[in-house]
C-alpha positions as CSV (number, residue, x, y, z in Angstrom):
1,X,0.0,0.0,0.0
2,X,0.9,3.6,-0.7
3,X,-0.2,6.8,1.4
4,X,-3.2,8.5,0.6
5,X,-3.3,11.3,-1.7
6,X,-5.7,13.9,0.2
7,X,-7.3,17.4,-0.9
8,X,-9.1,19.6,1.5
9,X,-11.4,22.6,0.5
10,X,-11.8,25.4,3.0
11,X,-14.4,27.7,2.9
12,X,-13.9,31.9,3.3
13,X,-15.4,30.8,7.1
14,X,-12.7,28.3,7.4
15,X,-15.1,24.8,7.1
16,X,-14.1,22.0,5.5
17,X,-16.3,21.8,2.6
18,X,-14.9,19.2,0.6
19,X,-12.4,16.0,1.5
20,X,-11.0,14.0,-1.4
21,X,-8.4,11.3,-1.2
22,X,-7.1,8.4,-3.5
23,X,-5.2,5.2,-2.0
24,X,-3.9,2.4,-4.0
25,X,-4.4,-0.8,-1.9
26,X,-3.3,-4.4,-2.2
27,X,-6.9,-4.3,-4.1
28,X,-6.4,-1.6,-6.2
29,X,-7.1,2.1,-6.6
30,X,-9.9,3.8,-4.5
31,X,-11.2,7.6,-5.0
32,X,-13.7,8.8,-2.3
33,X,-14.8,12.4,-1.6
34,X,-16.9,13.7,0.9
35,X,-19.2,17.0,0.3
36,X,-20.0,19.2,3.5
37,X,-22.8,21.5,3.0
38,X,-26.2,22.9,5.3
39,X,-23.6,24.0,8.6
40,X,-26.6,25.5,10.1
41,X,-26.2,27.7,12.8
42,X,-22.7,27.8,14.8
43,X,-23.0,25.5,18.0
44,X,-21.5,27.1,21.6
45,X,-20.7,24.0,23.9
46,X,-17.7,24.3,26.6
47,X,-15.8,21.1,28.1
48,X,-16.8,19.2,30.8
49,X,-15.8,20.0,34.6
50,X,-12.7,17.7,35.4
51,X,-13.3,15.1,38.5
């Protein structure tokens, strides 16, 4: 197996808005890409109290 070949796409907000990558396995080639769209609003949260 080789490494993956990756491309990211970044949006003017700074989201991830498109992941492609291409791996050549002991199977073959593979090509997958992933499309992120509809963020909605942003989402507050904080991290949990430590014990």
């Amino acid at each position: 197996m080789s490494r993956p070949s990756n491309d990211l796409w970044i949006d003017a907000e700074g989201r991830t808005v498109r992941f492609e990558q291409w791996i050549q396995s002991a199977h073959g080639p593979a090509h997958d890409t992933v499309a992120f769209k509809d963020f909605g609003p942003a989402e507050s949260f904080s991290a949990p109290a430590m014990d």
